[in-house]
C-alpha positions as CSV (number, residue, x, y, z in Angstrom):
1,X,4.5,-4.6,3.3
2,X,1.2,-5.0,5.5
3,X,0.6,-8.0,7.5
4,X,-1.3,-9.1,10.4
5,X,0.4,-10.0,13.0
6,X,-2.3,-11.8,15.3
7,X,-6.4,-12.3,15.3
8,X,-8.8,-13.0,17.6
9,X,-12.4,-14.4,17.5
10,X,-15.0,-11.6,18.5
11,X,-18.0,-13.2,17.8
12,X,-20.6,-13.8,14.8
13,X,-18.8,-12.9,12.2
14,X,-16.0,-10.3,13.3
15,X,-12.1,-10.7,14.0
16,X,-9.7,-8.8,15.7
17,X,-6.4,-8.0,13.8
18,X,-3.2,-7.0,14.7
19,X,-0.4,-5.6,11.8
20,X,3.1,-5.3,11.8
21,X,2.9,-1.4,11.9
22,X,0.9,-1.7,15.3
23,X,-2.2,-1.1,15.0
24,X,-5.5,-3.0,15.8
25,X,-8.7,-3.7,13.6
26,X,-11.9,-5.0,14.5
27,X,-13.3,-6.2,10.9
28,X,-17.3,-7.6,10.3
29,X,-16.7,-9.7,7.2
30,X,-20.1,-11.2,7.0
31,X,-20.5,-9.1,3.6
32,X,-18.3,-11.1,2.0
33,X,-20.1,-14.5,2.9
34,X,-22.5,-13.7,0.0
35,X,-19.3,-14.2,-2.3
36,X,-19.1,-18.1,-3.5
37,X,-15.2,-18.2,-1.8
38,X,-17.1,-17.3,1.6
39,X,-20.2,-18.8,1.4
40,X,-19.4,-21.9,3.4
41,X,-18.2,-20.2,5.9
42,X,-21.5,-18.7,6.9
43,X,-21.0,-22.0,8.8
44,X,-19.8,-20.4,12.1
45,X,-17.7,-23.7,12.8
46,X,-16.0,-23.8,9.7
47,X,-15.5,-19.8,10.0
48,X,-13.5,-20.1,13.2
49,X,-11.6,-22.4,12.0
50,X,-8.7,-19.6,10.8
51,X,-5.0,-19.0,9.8
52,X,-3.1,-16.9,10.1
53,X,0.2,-16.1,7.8
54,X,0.7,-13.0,7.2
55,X,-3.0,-12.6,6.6
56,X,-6.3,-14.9,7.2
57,X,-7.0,-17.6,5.5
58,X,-9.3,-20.8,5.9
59,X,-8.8,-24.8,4.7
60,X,-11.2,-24.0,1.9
61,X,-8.8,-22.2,0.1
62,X,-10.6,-18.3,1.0
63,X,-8.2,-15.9,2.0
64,X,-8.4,-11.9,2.4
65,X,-5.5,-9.5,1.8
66,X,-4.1,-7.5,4.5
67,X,-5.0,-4.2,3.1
68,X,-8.6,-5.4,2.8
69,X,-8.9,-6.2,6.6
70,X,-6.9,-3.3,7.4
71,X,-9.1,-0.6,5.3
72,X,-12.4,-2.0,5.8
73,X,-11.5,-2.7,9.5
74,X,-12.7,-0.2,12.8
75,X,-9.4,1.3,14.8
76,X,-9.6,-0.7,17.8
77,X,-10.1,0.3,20.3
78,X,-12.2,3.1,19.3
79,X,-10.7,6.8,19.5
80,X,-13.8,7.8,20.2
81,X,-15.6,7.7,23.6
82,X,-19.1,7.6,22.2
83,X,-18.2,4.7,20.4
84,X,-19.0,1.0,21.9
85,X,-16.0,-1.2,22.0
86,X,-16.6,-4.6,21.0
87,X,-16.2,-7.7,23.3
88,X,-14.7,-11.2,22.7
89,X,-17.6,-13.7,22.5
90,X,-15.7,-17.1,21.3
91,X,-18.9,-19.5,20.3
């Protein structure tokens, strides 16, 4: 069963996930702050404001599934050279 393991704040909108199988994912989920579960947290203060048990979740209630983060997330770092990693930038 997928989990993440650990996240981290990397700016605007993105996080850094860890899963139990290892591997890291740098996920951009401002597309789902037009959903009405999201749309508070287009408030970046409330947004940081995080869980994490097994996946992310927020005092609101929202909550994404593993395999969401983990399918719709960038392999982090990236594999490829060409590609710019991304930086922490806690707000």
């Amino acid at each position: 069963m997928l989990k993440v393991t650990d996240v981290e704040y990397m700016g605007d909108y993105a996080l850094l996930c860890q899963f139990n199988d290892g591997k890291k994912k740098y996920v951009n989920l401002e597309p789902l702050l037009k959903f009405p579960m999201f749309e508070e947290l287009k408030d970046k203060s409330l947004f940081t404001q995080f869980g994490l048990d097994g996946t992310i979740f927020w005092v609101n209630g929202a909550d994404i599934a593993p395999e969401y983060l983990y399918e719709n997330g960038l392999d982090y770092p990236p594999t490829l050279a060409s590609e710019p990693l991304p930086e922490p930038n806690p707000e």
